[in-house]
LUMVEX-618330 format. One record per atom (N, C-alpha, C): atom name; x negated, y negated, z negated. Coordinates in Angstrom, 3 decimals. Atoms other than C-alpha are relative to their C-alpha. Layout:
! LUMVEX-618330
PT   atom         c1         c2         c3
PT     CA          X          Y          Z
...
! end
This chain:
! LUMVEX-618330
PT   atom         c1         c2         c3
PT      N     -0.902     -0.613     -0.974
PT     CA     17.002    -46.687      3.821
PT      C      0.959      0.946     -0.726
PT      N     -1.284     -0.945      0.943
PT     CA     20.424    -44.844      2.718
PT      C     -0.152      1.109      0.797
PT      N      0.333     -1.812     -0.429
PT     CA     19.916    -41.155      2.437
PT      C      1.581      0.619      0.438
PT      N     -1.493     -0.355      0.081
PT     CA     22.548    -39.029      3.961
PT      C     -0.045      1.334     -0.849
PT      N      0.255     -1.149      1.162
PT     CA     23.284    -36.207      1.146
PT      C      0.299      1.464      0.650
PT      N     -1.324     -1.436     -0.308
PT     CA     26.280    -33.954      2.870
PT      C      0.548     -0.766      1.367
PT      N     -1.412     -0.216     -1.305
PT     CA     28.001    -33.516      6.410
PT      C      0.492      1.217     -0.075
PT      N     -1.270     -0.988     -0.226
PT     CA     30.788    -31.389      7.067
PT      C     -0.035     -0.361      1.472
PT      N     -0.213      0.233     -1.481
PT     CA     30.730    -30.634     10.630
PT      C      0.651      1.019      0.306
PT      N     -0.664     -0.769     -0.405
PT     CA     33.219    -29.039     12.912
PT      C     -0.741      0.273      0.644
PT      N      0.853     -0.671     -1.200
PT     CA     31.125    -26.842     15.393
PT      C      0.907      0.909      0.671
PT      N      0.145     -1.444     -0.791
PT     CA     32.003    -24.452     18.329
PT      C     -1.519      0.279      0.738
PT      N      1.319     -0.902     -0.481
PT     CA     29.425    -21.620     19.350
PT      C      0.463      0.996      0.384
PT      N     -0.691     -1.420     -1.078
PT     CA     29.536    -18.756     21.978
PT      C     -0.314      0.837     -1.558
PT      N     -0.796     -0.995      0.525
PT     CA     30.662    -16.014     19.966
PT      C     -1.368      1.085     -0.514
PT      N      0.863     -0.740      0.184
PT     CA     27.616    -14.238     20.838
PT      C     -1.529     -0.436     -0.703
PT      N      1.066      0.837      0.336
PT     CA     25.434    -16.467     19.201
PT      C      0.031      0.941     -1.859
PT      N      0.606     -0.078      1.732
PT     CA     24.030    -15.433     15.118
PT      C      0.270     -1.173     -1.272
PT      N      0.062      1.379      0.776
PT     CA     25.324    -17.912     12.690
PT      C     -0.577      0.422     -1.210
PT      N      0.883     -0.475      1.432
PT     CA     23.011    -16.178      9.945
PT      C     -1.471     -0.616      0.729
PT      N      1.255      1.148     -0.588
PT     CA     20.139    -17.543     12.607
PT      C     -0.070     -1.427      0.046
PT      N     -0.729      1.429     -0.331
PT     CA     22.136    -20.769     13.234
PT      C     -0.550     -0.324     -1.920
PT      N      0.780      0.556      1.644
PT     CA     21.647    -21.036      9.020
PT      C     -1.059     -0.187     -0.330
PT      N      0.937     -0.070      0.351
PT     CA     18.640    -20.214      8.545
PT      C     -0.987     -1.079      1.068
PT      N      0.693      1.447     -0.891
PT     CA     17.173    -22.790     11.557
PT      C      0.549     -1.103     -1.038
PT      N     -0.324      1.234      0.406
PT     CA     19.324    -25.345     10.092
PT      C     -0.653     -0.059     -1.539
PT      N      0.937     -0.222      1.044
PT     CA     17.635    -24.603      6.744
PT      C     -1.214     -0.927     -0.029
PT      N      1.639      0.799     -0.796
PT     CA     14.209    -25.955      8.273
PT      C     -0.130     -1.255      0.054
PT      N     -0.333      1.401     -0.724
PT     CA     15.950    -29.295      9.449
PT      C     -0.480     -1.080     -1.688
PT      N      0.648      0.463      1.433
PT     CA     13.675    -31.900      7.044
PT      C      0.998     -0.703     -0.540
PT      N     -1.074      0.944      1.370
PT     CA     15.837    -33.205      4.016
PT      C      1.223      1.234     -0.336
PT      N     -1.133     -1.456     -0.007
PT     CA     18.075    -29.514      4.319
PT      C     -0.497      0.617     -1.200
PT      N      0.377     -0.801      0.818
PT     CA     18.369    -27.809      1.055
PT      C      0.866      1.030     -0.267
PT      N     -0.962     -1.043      0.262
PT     CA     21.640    -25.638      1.299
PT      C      0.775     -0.213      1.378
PT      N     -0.756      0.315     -1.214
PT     CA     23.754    -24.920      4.263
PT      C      1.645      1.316     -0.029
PT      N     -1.900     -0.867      0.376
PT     CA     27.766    -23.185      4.305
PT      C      0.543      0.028      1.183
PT      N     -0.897      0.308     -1.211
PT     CA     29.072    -22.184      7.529
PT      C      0.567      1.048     -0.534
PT      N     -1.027     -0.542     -0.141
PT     CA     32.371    -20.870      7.746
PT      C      0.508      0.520      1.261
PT      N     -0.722      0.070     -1.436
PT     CA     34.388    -19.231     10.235
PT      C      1.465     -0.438     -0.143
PT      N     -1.291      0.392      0.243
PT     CA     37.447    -21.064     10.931
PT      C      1.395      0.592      1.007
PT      N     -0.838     -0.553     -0.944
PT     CA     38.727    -19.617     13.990
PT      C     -1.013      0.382      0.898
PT      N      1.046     -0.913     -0.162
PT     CA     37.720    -16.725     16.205
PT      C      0.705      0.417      1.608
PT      N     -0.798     -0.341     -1.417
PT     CA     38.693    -16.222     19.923
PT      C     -1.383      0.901      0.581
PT      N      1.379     -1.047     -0.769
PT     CA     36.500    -13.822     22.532
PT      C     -1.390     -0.881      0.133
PT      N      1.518      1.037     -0.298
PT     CA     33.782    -16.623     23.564
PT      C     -0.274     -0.971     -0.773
PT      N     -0.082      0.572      1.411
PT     CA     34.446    -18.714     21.027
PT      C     -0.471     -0.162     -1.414
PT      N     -0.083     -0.017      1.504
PT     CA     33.884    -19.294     17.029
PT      C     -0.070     -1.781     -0.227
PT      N     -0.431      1.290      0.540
PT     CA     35.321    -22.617     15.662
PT      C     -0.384      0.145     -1.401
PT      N      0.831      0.070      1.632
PT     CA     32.966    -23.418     12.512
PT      C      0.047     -0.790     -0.620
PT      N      0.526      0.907      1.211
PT     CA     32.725    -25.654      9.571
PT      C     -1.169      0.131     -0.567
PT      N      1.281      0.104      0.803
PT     CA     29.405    -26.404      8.459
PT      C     -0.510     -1.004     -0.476
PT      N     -0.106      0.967      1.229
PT     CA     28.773    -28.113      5.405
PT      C     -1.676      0.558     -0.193
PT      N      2.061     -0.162      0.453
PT     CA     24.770    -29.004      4.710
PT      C     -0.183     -1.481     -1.101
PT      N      0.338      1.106      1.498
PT     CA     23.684    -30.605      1.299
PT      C     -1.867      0.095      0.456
PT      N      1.478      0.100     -0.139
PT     CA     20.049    -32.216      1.108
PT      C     -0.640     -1.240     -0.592
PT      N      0.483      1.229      0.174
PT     CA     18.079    -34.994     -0.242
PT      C      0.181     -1.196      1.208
PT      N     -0.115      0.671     -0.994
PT     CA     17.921    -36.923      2.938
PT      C     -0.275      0.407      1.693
PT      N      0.129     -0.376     -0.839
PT     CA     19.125    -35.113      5.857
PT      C     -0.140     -0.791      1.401
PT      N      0.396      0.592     -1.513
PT     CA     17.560    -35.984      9.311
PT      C      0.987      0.693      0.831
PT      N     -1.332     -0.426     -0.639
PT     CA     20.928    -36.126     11.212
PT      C     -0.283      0.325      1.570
PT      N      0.187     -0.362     -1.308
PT     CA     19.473    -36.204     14.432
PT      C     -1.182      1.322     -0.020
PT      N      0.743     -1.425      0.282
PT     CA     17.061    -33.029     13.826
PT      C      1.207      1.080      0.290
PT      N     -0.638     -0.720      0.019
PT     CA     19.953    -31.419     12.976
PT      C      1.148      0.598      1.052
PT      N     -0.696     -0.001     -0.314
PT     CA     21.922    -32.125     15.261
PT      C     -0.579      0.869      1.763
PT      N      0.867     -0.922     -0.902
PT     CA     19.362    -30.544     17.677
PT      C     -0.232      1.597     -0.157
PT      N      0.148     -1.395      0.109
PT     CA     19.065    -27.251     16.086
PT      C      1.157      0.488      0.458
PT      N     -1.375     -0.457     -0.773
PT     CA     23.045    -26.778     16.640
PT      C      0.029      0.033      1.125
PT      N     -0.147     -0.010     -1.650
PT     CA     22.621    -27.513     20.292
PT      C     -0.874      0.735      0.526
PT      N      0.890     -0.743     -0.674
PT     CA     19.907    -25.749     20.729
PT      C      0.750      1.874      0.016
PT      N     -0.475     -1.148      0.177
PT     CA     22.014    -22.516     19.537
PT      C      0.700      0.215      0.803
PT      N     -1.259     -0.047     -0.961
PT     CA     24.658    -23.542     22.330
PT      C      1.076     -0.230     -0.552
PT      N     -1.209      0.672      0.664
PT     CA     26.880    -25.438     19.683
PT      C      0.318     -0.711      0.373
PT      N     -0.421      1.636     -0.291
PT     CA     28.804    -28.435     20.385
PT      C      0.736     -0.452     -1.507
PT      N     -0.164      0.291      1.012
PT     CA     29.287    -30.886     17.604
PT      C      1.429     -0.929      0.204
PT      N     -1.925      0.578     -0.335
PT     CA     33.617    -31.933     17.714
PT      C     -0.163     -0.790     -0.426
PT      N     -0.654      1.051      1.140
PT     CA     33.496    -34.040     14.681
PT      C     -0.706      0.343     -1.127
PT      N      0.768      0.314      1.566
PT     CA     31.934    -35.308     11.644
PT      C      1.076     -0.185     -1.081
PT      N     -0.726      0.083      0.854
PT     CA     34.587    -34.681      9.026
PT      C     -0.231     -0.483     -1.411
PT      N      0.246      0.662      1.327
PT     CA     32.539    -35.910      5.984
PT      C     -1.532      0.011      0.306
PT      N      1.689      0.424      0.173
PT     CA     29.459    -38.010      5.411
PT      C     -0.153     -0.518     -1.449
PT      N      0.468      0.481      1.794
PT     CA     27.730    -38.203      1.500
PT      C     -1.128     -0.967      0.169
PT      N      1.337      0.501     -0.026
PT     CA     25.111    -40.992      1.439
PT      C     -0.380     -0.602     -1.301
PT      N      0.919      0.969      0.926
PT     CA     23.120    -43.050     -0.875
PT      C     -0.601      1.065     -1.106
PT      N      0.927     -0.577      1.061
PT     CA     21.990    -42.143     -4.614
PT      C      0.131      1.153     -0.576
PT      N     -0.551     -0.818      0.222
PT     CA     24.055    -39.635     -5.208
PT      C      1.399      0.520      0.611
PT      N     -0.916     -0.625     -0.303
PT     CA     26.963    -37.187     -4.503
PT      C      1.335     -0.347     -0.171
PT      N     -1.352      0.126      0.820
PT     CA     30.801    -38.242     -5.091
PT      C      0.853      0.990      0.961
PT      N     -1.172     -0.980     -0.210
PT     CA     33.228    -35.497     -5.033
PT      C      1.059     -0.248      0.643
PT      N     -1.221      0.708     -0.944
PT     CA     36.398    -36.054     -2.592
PT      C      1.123      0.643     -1.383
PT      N     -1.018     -0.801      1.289
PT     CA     39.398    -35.875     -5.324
PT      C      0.592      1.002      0.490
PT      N     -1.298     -0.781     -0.242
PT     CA     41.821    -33.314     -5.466
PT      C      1.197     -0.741     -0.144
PT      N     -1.419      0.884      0.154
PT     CA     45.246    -34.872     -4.483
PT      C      0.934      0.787     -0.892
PT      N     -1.163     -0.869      0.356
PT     CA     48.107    -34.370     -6.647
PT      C      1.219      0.144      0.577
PT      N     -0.782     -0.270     -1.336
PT     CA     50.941    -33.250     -4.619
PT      C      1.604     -0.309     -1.016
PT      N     -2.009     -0.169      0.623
PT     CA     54.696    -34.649     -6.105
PT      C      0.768      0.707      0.513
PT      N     -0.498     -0.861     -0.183
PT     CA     57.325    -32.637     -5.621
PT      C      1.453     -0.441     -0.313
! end
């Protein structure tokens, strides 16, 4: 079975929610070995997040339970890493 390594997920979460709790749950989620949320944007009830989770073989649907359970909703899957290993997204070079 192909492991998934890395998602990049867009999340919103009420505002009043802990995303140092939100980490540390998602931490737990089996095949989770690092997790990176960002804030991307910040309104009163709101917080529009990026969260990027590296792992041997993350259990996507686990995970995708701890976010909801926080009162996240998951927008979009902006990047999925699977199989034996990791490949880096290039850096574009930009002509001019």
């Amino acid at each position: 079975m192909t492991r998934i390594r890395r998602l990049v997920l867009d999340v919103d979460i009420p505002s009043r929610v802990s995303i140092v709790d939100l980490a540390k749950n998602i931490t737990k989620v089996p095949g989770v070995r690092a997790v990176n949320i960002t804030v991307e944007e910040t309104d009163v009830d709101v917080l529009g997040l990026v969260i990027i989770v590296e792992g041997d073989d993350i259990n996507f649907e686990e995970l995708k339970k701890v976010i909801e359970y926080h009162g996240a909703a998951i927008h979009g899957v902006d990047q999925v890493v699977a199989g034996d290993r990791i490949i880096e997204y290039p850096v574009r070079i930009v002509r001019r």
